[in-house]
C-alpha positions as CSV (number, residue, x, y, z in Angstrom):
1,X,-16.6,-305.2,-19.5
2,X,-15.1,-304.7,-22.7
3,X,-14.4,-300.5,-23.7
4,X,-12.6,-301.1,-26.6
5,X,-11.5,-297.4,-27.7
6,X,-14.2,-295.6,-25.3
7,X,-13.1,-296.2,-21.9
8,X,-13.7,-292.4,-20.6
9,X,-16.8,-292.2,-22.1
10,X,-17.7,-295.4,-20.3
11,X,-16.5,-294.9,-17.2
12,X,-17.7,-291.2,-17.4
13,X,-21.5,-292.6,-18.2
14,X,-21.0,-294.9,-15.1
15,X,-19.9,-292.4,-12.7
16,X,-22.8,-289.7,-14.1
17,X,-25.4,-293.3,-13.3
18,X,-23.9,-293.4,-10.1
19,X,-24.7,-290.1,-9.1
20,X,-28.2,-290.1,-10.3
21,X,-28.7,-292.8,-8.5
22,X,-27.3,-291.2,-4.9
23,X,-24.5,-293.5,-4.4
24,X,-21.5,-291.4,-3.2
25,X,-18.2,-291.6,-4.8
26,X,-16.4,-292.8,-1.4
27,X,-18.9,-296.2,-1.8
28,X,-16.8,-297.2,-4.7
29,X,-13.5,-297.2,-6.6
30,X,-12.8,-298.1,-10.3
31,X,-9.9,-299.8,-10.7
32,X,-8.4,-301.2,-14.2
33,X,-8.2,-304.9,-14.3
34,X,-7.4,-305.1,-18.3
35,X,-4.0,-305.7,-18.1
36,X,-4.4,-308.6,-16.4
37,X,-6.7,-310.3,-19.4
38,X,-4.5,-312.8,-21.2
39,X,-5.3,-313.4,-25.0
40,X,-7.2,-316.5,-24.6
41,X,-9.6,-314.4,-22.6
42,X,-9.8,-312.0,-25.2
43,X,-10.2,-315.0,-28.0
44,X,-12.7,-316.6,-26.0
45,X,-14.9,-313.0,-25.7
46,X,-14.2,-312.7,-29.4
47,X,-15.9,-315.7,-30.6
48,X,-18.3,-315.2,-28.2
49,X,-20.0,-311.7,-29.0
50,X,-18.6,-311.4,-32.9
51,X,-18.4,-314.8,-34.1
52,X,-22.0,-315.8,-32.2
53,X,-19.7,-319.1,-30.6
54,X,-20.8,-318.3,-26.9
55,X,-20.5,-322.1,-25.8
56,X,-16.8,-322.2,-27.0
57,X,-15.7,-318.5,-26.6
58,X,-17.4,-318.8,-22.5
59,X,-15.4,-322.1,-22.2
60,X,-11.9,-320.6,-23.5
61,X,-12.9,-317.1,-21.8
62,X,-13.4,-318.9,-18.3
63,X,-10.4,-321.2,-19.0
64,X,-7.8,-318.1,-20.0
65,X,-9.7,-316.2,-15.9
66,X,-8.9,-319.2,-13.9
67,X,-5.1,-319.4,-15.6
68,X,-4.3,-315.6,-13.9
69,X,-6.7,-315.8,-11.4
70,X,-4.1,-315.7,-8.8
71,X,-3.4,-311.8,-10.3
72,X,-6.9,-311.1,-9.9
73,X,-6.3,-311.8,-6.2
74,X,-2.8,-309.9,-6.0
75,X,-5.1,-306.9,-7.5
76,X,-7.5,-307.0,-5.1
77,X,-5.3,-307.1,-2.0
78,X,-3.1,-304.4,-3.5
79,X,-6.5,-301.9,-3.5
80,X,-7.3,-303.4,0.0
81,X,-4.0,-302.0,1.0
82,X,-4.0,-298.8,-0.4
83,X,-7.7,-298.0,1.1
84,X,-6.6,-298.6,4.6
């Protein structure tokens, strides 16, 4: 999900929902996968939301996932290993 220049607030609003909703906070973990989004992904989202293209920007968005979605993988067995 894209934060742009509120990422605390975000995240803050998400772990307040959380709570009101009686999940505890050892049922989940937040972890930062924006580094990992190339510049085709973020072109594709672009034309997607601000440019009202959602056929083409999904297409180049999905395109630019599957090129690092190998790092995806390395990110989630990386938190697998710390939580053991």
């Amino acid at each position: 999900m894209g934060m742009w220049n509120q990422r605390q607030a975000i995240t803050t609003a998400l772990w307040r929902f959380l709570d009101a909703a009686g999940v505890e906070k050892s049922q989940y973990l937040f972890q930062d996968a924006f580094p990992l989004i190339n510049f085709s992904t973020k072109i594709g989202g672009i034309l997607s939301k601000r440019c009202r293209m959602p056929e083409l920007g999904r297409r180049i968005t999905v395109w630019g996932i599957k090129r690092r979605y190998r790092y995806f993988i390395a990110l989630v067995g990386e938190v697998k290993q710390r939580l053991e």
